[in-house]
Residue, then its C-alpha position, 0 to 999 in steps of 0.5 A: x527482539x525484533x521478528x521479521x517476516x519475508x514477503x517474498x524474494x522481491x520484496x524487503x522484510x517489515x516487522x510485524x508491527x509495521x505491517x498490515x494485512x488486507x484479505x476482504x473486499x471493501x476499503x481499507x484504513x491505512x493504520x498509522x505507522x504502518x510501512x507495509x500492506x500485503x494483500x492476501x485476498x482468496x476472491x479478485x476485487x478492487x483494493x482501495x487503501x485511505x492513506x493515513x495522514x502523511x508526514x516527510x519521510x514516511x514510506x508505505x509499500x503495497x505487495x499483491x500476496x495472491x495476485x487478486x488485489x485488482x487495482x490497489x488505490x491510494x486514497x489521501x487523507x484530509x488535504x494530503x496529496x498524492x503526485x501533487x493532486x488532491x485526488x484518489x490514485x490506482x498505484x498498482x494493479x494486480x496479475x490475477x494469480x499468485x506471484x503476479x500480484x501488483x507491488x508499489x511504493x509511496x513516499x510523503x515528501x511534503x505538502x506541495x507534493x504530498x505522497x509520490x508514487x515510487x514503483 
């Protein structure tokens, strides 16, 4: 048995083992297998997220919940890569009030590109 959640009407379901909730300040370790990150903060701040180490096909959506995630950056792990480049990378940026939250999508396509930005 499978339990869904619904984020929100924009946003496709995940299974709760897949994903991964954010309410602190402070830099945030993607965990492993995790294919969706909700930001539930109740104080505005910058959202830095290190990625876990990338594999092809591997998906991570990013969904702002309250709108106070400020910038949610991507930060690779190791070697990876993000749009080619070895360096951190704001993905999204938040409204400042619920329903406005930033959302974004990486995708791992290989070692020369490593994770792309989607949306």
């Amino acid at each position: 048995m499978t339990i869904k959640v619904q984020v929100s009407d924009d946003f496709p379901a995940a299974p709760l083992n897949m994903t991964q909730t954010v309410t602190a300040a402070g830099t945030t370790t993607i965990l492993a297998g995790t294919q969706l990150v909700v930001f539930n903060k109740s104080v505005q701040s910058d959202s830095p997220c290190q990625l876990p180490a990338g594999s092809n096909g591997m998906e991570i959506r990013f969904y702002d919940n309250t709108g106070l995630a400020g910038d949610i950056s991507a930060i690779p792990n190791g070697t990876d890569k993000i749009m080619g480049v070895n360096a951190s990378r704001v993905v999204g940026s938040s409204g400042g009030s619920a329903g406005t939250g930033a959302t974004a999508t990486l995708t791992y396509y290989s070692s020369v590109l490593g994770w792309v930005v989607q949306s």
